[in-house]
C-alpha positions in Angstrom: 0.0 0.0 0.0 2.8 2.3 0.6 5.0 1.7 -2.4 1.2 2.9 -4.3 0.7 5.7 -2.5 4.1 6.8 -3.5 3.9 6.0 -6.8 0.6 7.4 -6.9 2.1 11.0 -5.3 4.7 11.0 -8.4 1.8 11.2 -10.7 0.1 14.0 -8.8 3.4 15.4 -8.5 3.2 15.0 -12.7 0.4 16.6 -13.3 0.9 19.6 -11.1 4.5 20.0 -13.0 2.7 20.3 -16.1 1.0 23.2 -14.7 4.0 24.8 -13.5 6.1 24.6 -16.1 2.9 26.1 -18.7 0.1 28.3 -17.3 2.2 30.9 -15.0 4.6 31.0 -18.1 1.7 31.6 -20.6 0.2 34.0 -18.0 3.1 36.1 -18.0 3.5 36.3 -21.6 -0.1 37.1 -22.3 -0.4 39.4 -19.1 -3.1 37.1 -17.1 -2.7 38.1 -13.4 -4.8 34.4 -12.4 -2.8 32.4 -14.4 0.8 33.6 -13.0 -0.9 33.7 -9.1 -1.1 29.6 -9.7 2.8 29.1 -9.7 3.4 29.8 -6.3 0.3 27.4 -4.8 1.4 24.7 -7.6 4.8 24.6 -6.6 3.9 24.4 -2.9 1.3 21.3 -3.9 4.0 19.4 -6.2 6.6 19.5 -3.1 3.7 18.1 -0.7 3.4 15.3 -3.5 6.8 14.7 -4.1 8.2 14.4 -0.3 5.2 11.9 0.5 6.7 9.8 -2.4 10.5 10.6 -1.0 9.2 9.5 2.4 7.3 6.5 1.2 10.2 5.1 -0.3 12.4 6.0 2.6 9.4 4.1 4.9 10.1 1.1 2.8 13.9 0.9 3.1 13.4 1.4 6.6 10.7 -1.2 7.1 12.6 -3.6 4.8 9.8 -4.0 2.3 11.3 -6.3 0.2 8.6 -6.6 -2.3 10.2 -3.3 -3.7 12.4 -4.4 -6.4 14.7 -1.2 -5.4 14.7 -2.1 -1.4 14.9 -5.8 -2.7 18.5 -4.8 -4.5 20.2 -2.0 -2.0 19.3 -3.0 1.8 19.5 -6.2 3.7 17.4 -6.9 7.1 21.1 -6.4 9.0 21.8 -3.1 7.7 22.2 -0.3 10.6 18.9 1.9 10.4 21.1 5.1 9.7 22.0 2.9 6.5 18.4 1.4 5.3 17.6 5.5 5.7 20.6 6.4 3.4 20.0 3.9 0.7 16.7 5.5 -0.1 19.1 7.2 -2.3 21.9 4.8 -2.7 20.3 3.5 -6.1 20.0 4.8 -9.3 16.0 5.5 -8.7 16.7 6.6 -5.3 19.4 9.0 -5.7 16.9 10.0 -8.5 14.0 10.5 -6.9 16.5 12.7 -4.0 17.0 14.5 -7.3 13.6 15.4 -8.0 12.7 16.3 -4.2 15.9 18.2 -4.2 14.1 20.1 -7.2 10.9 20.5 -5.8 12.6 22.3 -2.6 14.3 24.8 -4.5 11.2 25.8 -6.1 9.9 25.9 -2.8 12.2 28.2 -1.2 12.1 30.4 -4.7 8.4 30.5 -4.1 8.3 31.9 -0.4 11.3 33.8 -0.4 10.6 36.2 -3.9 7.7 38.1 -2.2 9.6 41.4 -3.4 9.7 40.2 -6.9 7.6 41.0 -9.7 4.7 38.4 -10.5 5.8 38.4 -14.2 9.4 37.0 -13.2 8.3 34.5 -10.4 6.0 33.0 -13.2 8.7 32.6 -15.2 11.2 31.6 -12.9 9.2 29.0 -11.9 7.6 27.7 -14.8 11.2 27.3 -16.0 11.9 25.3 -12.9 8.6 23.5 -13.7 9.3 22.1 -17.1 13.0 20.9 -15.5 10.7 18.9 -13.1 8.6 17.8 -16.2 11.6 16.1 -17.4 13.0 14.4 -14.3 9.3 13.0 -13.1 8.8 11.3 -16.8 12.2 9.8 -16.3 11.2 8.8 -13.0 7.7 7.0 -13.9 8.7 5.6 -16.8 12.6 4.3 -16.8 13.3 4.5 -13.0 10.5 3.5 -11.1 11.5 3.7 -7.7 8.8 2.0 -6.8 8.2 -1.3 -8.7 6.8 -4.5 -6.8 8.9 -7.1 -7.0 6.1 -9.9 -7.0 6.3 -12.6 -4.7 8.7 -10.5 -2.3 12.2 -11.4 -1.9 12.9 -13.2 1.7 15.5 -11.3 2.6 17.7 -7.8 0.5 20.7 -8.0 -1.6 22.5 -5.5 0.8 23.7 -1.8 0.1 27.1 -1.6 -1.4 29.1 -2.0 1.3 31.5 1.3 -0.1 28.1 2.9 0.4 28.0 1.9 4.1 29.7 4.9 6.0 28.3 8.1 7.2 29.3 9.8 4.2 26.6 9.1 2.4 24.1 9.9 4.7 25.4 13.2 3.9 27.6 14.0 0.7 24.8 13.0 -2.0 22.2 15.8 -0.4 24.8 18.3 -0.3 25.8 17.4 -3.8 22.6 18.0 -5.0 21.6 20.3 -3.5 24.3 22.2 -5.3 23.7 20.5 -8.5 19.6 21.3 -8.5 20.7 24.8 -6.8 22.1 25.8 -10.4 18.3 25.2 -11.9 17.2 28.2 -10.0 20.3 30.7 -11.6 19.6 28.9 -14.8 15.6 30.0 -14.5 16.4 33.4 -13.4 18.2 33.6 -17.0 16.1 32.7 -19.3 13.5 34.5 -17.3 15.5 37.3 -17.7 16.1 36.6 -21.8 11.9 35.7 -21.9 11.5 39.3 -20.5 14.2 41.1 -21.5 14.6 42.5 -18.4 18.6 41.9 -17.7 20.2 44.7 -15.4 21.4 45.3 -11.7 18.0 44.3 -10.5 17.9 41.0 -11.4 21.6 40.5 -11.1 20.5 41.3 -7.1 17.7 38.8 -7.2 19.7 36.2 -8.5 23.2 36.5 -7.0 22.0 35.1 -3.4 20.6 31.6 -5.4 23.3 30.8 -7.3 25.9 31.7 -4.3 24.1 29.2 -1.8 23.8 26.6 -4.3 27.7 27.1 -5.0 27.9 26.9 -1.5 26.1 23.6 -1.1 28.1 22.1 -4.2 31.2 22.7 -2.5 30.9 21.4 0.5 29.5 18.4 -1.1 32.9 18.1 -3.5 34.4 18.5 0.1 32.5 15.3 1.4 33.1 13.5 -1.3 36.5 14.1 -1.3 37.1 13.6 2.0 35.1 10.3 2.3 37.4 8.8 -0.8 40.4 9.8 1.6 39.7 7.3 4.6 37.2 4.9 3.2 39.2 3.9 0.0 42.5 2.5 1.6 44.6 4.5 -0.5 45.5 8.0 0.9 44.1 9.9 -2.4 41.7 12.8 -1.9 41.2 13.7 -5.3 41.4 10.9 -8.6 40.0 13.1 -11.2 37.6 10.4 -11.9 34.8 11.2 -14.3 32.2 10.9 -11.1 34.5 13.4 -9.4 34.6 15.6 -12.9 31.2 15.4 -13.1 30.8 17.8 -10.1 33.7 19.8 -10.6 33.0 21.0 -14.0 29.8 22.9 -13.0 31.1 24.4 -9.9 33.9 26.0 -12.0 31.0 27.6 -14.2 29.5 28.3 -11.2 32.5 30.4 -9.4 32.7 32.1 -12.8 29.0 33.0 -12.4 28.6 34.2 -8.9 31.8 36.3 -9.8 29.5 37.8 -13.5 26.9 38.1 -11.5 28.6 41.1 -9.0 29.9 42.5 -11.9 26.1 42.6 -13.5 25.0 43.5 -9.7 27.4 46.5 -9.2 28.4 47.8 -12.8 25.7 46.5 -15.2 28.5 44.9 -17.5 28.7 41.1 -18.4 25.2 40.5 -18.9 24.7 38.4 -21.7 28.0 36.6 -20.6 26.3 36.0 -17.1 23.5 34.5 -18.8 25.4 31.9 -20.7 27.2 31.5 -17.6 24.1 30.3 -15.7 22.9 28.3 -18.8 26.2 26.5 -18.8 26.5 25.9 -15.2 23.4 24.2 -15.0 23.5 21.9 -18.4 27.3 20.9 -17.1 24.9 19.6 -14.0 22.6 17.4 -16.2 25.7 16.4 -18.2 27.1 15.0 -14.5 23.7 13.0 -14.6 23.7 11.8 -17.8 27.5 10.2 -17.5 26.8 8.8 -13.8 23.3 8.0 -14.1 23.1 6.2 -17.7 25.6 3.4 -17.4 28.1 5.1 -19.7 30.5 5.4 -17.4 30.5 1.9 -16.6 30.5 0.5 -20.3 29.4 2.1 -23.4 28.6 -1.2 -24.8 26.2 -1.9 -21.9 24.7 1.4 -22.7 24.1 0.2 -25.9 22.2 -2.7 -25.4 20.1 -1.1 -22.9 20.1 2.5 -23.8 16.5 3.3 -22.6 17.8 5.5 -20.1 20.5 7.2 -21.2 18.7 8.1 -24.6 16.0 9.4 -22.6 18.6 11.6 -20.1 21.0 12.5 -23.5 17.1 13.7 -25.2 16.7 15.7 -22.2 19.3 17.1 -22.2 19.7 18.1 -25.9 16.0 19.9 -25.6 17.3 21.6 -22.3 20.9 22.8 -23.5 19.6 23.3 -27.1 16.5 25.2 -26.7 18.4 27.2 -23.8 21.3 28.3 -26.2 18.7 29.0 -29.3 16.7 31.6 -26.9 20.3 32.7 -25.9 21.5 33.5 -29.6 18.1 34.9 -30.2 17.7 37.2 -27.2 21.6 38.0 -26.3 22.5 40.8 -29.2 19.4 42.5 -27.7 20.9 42.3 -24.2 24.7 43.4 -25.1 27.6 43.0 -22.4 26.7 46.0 -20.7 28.7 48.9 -19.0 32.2 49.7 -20.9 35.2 49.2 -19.1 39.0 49.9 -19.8 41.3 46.9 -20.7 42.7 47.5 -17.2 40.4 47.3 -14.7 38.5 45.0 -12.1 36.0 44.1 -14.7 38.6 43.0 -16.7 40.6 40.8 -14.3 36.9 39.6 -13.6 36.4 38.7 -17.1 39.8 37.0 -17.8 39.0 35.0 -14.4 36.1 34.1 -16.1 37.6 32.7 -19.5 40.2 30.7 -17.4 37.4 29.2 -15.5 35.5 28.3 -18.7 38.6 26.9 -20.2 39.4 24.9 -16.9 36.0 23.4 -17.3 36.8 22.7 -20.6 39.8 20.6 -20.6 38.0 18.7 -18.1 35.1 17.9 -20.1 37.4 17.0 -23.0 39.0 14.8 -20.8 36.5 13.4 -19.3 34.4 12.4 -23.0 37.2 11.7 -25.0 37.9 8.2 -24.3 34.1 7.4 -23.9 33.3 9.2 -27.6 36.6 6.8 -28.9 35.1 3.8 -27.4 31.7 4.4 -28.8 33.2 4.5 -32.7 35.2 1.8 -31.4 38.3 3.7 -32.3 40.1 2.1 -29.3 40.2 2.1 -25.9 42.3 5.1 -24.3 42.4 6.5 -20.8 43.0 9.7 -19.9 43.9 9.6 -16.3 46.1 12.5 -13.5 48.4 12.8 -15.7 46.6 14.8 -18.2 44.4 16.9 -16.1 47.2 18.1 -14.1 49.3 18.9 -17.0 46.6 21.4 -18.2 44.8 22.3 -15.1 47.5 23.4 -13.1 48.6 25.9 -15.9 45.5 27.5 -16.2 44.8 27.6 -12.7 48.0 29.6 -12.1 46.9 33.2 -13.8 43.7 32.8 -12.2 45.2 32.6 -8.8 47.4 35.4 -9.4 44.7 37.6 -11.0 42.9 36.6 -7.8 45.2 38.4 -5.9 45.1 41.9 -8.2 41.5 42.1 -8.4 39.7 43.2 -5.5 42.5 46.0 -5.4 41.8 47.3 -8.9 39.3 50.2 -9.3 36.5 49.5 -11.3 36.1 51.1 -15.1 39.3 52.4 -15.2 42.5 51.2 -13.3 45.7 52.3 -12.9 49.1 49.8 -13.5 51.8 52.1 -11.7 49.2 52.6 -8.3 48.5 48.5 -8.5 52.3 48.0 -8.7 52.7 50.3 -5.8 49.8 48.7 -3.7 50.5 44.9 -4.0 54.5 45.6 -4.1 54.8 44.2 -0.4 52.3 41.7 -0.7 54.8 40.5 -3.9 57.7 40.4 -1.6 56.7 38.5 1.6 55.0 35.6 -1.0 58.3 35.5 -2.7 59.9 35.4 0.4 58.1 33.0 2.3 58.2 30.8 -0.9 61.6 30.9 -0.5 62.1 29.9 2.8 59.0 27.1 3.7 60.6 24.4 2.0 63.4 24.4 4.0 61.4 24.1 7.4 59.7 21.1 5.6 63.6 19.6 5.1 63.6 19.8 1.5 63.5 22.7 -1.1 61.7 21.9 -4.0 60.4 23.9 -6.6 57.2 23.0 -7.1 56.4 23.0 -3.7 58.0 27.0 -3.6 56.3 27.6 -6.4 52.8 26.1 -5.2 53.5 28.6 -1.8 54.2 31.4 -4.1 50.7 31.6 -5.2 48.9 30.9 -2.0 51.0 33.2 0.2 50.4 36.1 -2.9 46.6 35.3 -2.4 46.7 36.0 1.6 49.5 38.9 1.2 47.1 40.6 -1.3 44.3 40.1 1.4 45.8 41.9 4.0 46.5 44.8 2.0 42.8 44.7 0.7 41.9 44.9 4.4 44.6 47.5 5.4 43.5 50.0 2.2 40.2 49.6 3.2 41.1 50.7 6.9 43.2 53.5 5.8 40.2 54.7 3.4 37.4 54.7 6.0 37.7 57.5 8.0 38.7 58.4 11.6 37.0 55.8 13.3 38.5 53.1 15.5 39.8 49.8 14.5 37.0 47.7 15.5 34.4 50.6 13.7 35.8 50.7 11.1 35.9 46.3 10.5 32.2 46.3 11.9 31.5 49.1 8.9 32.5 46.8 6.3 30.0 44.2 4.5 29.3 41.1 4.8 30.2 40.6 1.2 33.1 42.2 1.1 34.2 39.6 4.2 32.7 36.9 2.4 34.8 37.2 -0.6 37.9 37.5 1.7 37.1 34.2 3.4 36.3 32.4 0.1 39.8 33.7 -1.9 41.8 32.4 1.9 40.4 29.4 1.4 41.9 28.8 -2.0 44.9 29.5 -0.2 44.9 27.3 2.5 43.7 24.5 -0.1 46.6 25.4 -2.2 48.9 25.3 0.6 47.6 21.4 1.6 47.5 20.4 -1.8 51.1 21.5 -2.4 52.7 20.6 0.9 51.3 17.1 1.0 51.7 16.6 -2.8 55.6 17.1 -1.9 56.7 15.6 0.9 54.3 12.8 2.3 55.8 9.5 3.2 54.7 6.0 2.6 55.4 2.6 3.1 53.5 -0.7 2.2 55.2 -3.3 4.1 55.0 -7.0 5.2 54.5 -6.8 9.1 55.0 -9.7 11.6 53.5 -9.1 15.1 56.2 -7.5 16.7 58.0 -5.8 13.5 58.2 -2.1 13.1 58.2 0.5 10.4 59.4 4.0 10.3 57.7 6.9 8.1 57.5 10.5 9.0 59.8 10.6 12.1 56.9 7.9 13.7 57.9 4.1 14.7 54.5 1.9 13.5 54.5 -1.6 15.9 52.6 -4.3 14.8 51.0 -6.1 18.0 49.0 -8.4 15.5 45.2 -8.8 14.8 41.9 -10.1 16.4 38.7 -10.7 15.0 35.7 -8.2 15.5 31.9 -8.8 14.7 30.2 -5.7 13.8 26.3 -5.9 12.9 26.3 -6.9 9.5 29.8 -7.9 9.1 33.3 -10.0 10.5 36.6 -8.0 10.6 40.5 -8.5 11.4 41.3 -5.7 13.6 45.0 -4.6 13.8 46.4 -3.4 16.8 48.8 -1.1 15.9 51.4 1.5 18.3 52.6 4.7 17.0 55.9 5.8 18.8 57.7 9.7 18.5 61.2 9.5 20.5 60.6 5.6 22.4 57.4 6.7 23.3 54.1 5.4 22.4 51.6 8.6 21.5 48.8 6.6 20.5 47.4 2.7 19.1 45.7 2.7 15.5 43.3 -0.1 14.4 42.7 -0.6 10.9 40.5 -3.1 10.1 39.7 -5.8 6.8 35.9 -6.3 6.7 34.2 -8.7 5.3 30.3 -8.3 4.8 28.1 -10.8 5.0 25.3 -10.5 2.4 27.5 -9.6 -0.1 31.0 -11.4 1.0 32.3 -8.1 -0.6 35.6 -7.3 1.3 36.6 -3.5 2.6 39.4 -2.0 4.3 39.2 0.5 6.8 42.2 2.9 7.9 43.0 4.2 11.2 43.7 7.8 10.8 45.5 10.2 13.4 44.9 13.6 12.7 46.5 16.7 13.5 46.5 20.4 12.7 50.0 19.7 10.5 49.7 16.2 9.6 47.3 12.9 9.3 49.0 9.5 10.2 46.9 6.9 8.0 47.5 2.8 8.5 45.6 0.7 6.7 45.7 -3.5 6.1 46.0 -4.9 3.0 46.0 -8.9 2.7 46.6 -11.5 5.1 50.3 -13.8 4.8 51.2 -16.9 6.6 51.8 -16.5 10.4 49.4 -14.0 11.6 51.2 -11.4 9.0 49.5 -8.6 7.2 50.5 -6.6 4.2 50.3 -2.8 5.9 50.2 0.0 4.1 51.8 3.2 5.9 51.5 6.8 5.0 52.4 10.5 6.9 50.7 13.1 5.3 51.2 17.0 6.0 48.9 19.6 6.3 46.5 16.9 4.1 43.4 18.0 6.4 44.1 21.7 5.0 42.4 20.6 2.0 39.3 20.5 3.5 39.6 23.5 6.2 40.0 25.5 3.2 36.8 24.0 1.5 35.3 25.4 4.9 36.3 28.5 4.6 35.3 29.1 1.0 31.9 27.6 1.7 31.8 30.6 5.2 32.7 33.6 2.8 29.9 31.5 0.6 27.5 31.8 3.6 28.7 35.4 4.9 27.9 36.6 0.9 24.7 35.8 1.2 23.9 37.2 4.3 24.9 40.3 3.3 23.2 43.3 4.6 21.7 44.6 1.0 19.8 41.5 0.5 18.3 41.7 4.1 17.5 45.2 3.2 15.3 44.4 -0.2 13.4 42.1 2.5 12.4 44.8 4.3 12.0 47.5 2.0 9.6 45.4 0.3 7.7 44.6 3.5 7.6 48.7 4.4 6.4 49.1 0.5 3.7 47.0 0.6 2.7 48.2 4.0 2.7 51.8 2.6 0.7 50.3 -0.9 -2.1 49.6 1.7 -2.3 52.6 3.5 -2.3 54.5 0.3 -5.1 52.3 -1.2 -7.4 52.9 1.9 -7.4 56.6 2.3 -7.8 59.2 -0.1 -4.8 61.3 -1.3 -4.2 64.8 -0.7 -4.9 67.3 -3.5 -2.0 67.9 -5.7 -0.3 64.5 -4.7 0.4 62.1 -7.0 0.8 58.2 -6.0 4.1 56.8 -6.5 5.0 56.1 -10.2 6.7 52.5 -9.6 7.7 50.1 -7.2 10.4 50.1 -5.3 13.1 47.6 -6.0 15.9 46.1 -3.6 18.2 48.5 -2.8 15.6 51.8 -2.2 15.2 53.1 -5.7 12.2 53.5 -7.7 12.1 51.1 -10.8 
């Protein structure tokens, strides 16, 4: 009854899509007040629908219906509940269906937080985000039913991949989505904006705070995922440019680019048809990441090609999506121009060539990422295009953008000037040179790469601090603490966000260069030494954990003679599956991890053991953190808070004016007020 309740919910969910993705959009072209007032309740109705399905499926997984084909294939009766919750979406129809309620969320929060919009651009914003949900609930009911019986009911579940069993993805999927989705609302706003015409610092305002939490959310799911390949693989990597991992990195490239256009669009009125393309690319790069994971491409173009029902219906998607977005675009852009002029020199030019180095990052990867599936399809051989490749052309086109970070929020905007920028960042110059210079040796090893990797993220926090001290110096006679309190939220935010590039470069570099490892043969009672640490092997013992047997090692970790800690790695095996997994022990600190994982068993209680001392590797992550906080702090910035209320106190004074008679020889306002304070 359940699993037909949800599946009935989809349908209802279906129909109301239809609605949103037609009559607001009709109602706004045709001027039909009724019709446009319907996207709001419709949206609100279609995420009622959709989260009773979300949570009839999740009631399923937790109740171990087993009569659902999809709770049949990813759970088992012995899974932890935490886990028979999580793999609701740890399926292709699961993840999915999270997809779709993802989806239906956004429009949501668009719905009740655009009060102070116009009625005409809320129609269209969400009827946009309503034919998106068109697509993905078809795709749903008829490829990837989540809920088909599975008729008589299996006695017991396959199991959830046991990779999938670890709190990671209780979390990293929603955040990753959440991000991915996020991208359909700065995607709407734009071709809103190229339905209407209507492209200038207004809308720039409306949707700058959408696209920045959604980069936000995609970035600390990239974290997540990152981090969760680090200690649940067995291998030490944080990053294997995989084409899952490619598939979310691609769009949050286009999106930094985009929240970057869109406070150019916001402040100076430039970039505008470039910030629309941005937005269109940012989100079809997200479909493009759910066409290669969720087809069965990845996995084998051949098996995609005997059963391609899915992935022609996702690759048809996304051709009417992309294709129908970039006609309107072509059609609609020469209308809208760039914008404001600038000077070759300026901070809307080191915006813009950000920008193309972002776009061209994005593009190598794709390149990378399709060229050995496009060979493989015309059976033109079998290539791989693996590290090698992507750091060769990343890395080089990474490096002016990092430095161009640096000059830009110290550039005037319009016009700047190259002798007064010389003379402002001269000092920050030195002391990255410097301290390039010098860090390797404290690490016990110059090398250049590592120097040159130190240049760049000791120019980025140089150039910060002599953002902050200009900006002290400029504001007044106030005190220290009055005049940091006087600055904006935004203007902190981006600060935060550009330090945390640095303090990723400086873990990425620093760990790159001079971790340690070892993968040993281990007795009990032998001992390794990596990193200036002694690794004693006590032997193993056998653990039982609730849906699984492990060999747990019992490791000491020694500095000087003397023990600091004991590490237990363990080998599980899982018993629905038999699948086998390792689990490291990892010791982290502030300027290193110490990571110890088993690999196979040898004669005589002996393990293979697998060793590593990594520096400043949980910097990585802490500067993920911080570039999600300036994220966070951007969009709390006090402007945005201040359209809230300046459309509350308008439509307060709309009502007192409509319920008394004016005064002779006054006239009522002539427009509405939009964020900010001005009249349109």
């Amino acid at each position: 009854m359940i699993p037909e309740l949800g599946n009935f919910a989809l349908i209802l969910a279906l129909l109301l899509a239809l609605i949103q993705g037609t009559l607001p959009v009709i109602g706004a072209a045709r001027g039909v007040p009724s019709w446009m007032a319907l996207a709001r309740p419709v949206v609100q109705g279609q995420f009622v629908f959709i989260a009773i399905a979300f949570f009839c499926l999740a009631y399923s997984f937790v109740n171990n219906d087993f009569s659902v084909m999809n709770v049949a294939q990813n759970s088992n009766s012995k899974l932890p509940l935490e886990y028979r919750f999580a793999a609701t979406w740890g399926s292709h129809e699961g993840s999915l269906l999270l997809w779709v309620f993802m989806l239906s969320a956004w429009s949501v929060a668009v719905s009740v937080f655009s009060r102070r919009l116009p009625n005409e651009m809320v129609a269209r914003v969400l009827g946009v985000m309503g034919m998106v949900s068109v697509g993905f609930l078809l795709f749903l009911l008829l490829t990837s039913n989540p809920f088909d019986r599975l008729l008589p009911g299996a006695p017991e579940g396959s199991d959830l991949n046991p990779l999938l069993q670890d709190p990671g993805m209780v979390f990293h999927p929603p955040m990753l989505y959440m991000g991915y989705v996020g991208f359909s609302v700065a995607f709407a706003f734009a071709i809103s904006a190229l339905l209407s015409g209507q492209m200038d610092a207004t809308w720039a305002r409306w949707s700058r705070p959408w696209t920045t939490v959604a980069w936000l959310f995609l970035t600390i799911g990239i974290m997540l995922g990152s981090w969760w390949a680090y200690y649940e693989l067995g291998w030490g990597g944080w990053w294997f440019w995989d084409p899952v991992e490619n598939a979310s990195f691609m769009p949050w490239l286009v999106g930094t680019a985009l929240v970057h256009s869109l406070a150019v669009t916001e402040k100076r009125g430039s970039f505008k048809s470039w910030t629309v393309l941005l937005a269109i690319c940012a989100f079809s790069l997200s479909l493009l990441g759910t066409f290669l994971v969720r087809s069965g491409v990845l996995t084998s173009v051949h098996a995609f090609a005997t059963d391609p029902k899915r992935g022609i219906f996702i690759l048809a998607f996304l051709v009417i999506v992309i294709g129908s977005s970039l006609l309107l675009f072509a059609w609609r852009a020469p209308k809208i121009g760039l914008g404001g002029k600038f000077e070759l020199l300026s901070r809307e030019s080191l915006l813009l060539a950000n920008n193309l180095l972002m776009m061209v990052a994005a593009g190598s990867i794709l390149l990378g990422t399709l060229y050995p599936l496009l060979m493989d399809a015309l059976e033109l051989g079998k290539i791989s295009v693996g590290p090698p490749y992507f750091e060769a052309v990343f890395v080089p086109l990474m490096t002016p953008a990092i430095f161009l970070m640096g000059v830009g929020p110290l550039a005037r905007w319009k016009q700047a000037s190259l002798p007064e920028l010389a003379v402002r960042l001269r000092w920050a110059f030195g002391v990255s040179i410097v301290t390039a210079l010098l860090m390797p040796f404290v690490m016990g090893e110059w090398k250049p790469w590592v120097s040159f990797g130190l240049l760049l993220a000791f120019w980025v926090i140089a150039s910060i601090v002599v953002s902050l001290l200009q900006r002290m110096k400029n504001s007044g006679k106030q005190g220290l603490f009055a005049k940091l309190a006087a600055q904006s939220r935004s203007y902190y935010g981006m600060h935060f966000a550009h330090l945390g590039i640095a303090v990723f470069i400086i873990g990425v570099t620093l760990v790159g260069g001079y971790e340690t490892e070892k993968d040993v043969r281990m007795e009990i009672g032998d001992t390794v030494e990596v990193g200036g640490y002694t690794f004693r092997f006590n032997g193993s013992k056998k653990v039982a954990g609730p849906n699984y047997m492990a060999d747990m090692g019992d490791i000491d970790v020694l500095r000087n003679g003397e023990k600091i800690r004991s590490m237990e790695p363990e080998k599980r095996v899982y018993a629905a599956s038999g699948m086998a997994m390792t689990e490291a022990a990892i010791d982290t600190g502030v300027l290193r991890d110490l990571y110890v994982a088993l690999g196979e068993p040898l004669e005589n209680g002996a393990w293979v053991v697998r060793v590593y001392h990594k520096p400043f590797v949980d910097w990585i992550w802490f500067g993920c953190l911080l570039m999600a906080f300036g994220g966070a702090l951007a969009v709390t910035d006090r402007r945005y808070r201040l359209a809230v209320r300046n459309k509350q106190r308008e439509e307060i004074d709309d009502r007192k004016v409509a319920g008394k008679k004016l005064p002779a020889g006054r006239k009522a306002p002539a427009g509405p007020l939009i964020p900010g304070g001005r009249k349109a």
